[in-house]
N, C-alpha and C positions, 0 to 999 in steps of 0.2 A: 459260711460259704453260701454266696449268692446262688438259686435255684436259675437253671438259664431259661429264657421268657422263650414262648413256641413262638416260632414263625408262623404269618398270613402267608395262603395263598392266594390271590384272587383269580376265580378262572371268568376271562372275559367275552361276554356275546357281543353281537355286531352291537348292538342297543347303547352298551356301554361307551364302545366307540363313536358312535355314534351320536350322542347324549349331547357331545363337544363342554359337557361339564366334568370339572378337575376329578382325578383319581390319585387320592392319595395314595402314593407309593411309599411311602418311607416303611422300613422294617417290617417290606410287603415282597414278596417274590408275584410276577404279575403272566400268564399261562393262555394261550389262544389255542385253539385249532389249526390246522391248514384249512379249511371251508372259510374260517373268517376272514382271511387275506385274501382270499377269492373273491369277497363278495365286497370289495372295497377296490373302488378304481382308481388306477395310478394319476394323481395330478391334484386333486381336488385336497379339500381343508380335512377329512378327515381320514385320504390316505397320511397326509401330511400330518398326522395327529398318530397312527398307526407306525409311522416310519420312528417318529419320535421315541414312541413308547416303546419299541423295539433295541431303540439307541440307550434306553432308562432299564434295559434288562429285561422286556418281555421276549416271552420264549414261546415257543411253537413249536405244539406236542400232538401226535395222533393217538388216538385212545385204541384201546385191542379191537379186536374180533370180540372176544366175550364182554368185555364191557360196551358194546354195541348192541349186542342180543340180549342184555337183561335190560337197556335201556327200551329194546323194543317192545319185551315184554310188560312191562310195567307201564310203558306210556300205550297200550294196546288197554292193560287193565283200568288206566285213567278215563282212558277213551279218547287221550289226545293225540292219537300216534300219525293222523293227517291233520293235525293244526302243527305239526313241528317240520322241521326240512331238516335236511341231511345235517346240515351244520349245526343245529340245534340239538341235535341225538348227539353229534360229537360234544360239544359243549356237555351234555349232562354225562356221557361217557367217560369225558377226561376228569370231569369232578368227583363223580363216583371211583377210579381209581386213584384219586389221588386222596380224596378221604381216606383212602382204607389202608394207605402209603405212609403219609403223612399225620408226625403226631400232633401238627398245630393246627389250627381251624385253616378250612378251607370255604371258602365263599363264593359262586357264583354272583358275580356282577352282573344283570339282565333288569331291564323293565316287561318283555316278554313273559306275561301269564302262566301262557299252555310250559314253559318252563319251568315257572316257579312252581307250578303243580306237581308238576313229575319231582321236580329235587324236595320237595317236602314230601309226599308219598316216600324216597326211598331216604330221609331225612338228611340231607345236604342244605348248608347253608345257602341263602341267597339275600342279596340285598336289590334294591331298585336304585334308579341312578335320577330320572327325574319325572316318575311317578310314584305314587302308592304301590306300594306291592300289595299283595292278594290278601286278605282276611279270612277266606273261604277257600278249605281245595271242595274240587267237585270230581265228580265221578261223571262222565259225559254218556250217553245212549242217546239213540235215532227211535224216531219217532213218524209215522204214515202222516203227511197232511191230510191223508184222503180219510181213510178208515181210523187214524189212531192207533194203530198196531204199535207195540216197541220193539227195538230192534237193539242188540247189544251188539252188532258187528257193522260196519258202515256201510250200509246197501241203500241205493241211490234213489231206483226203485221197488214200490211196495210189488211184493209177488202175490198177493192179496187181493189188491185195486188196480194198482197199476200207476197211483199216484206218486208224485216226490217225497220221499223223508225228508226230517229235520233235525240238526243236531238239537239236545234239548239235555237238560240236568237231569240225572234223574238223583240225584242224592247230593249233600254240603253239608261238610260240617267246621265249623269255625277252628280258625288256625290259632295256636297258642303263640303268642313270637314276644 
């Protein structure tokens, strides 16, 4: 008796769509947001790419209330939680429920970084579509241009000096993939 092979999911960012490079769909189930259909305008080549894909079986899913606050969480603990937009929380949202759903791999589709950061911190698949993907997650803090102070919470200015911070690394460590 043949063992029956898991299904892919891919769950897709604007990036992906955006890429206008192929996504193989075959013995793939393929998963967006509502944010991502928003942020793609009706007429152009890669609504025209987004209508397709929809016609090819992608579907549109909104992720919970708590799989949005542990996304926050988490990407608050990265330090990426103002490099990501709303749509981006959903995307790592719907991936993280659907991991934990689903017995086959589940894959974020994104070129998007501060993304891949967050889905490797809470270990979710991700692939890149027409860049490199990350080698390195990082752990982000702010830093005083004026005094040098660090800052683990993102404040804009120093209460110290009075100068601007900056986002800056404070810690990486190489990704195994």
């Amino acid at each position: 008796m043949k063992a029956k092979k898991k299904s892919t999911i891919f769950i897709l960012d604007t990036s992906a769509l955006l890429s206008g490079k192929p996504i193989n769909i075959d013995n793939a189930k393929m998963v967006t947001t509502p944010n991502i259909s928003k942020e793609l305008k009706p007429g152009g080549r890669d609504y025209r790419t987004f209508q397709f894909l929809k016609e090819k079986g992608l579907t549109i899913h909104a992720p919970s209330k708590e799989s949005m606050e542990k996304i926050a969480i988490v990407s608050k603990d990265t330090g990426d939680e103002k490099r990501l937009s709303y749509a981006d929380n959903e995307i790592l949202a719907l991936a993280l429920e659907m991991s934990q759903e689903h017995e086959g791999d589940v894959i974020i589709l994104t070129d998007d970084y501060s993304i891949q950061n967050v889905a490797h911190a809470l270990n979710i698949n991700f692939k890149s579509i027409s860049q490199d993907g990350i080698i390195k997650s990082f752990k982000w803090t702010y830093r005083c241009s004026g005094c040098g102070k660090k800052f683990n919470e993102n404040i804009k200015t120093c209460p110290i000096c009075g100068a601007l911070t900056k986002t800056i690394i404070s810690h990486k460590r190489d990704i195994n993939r």
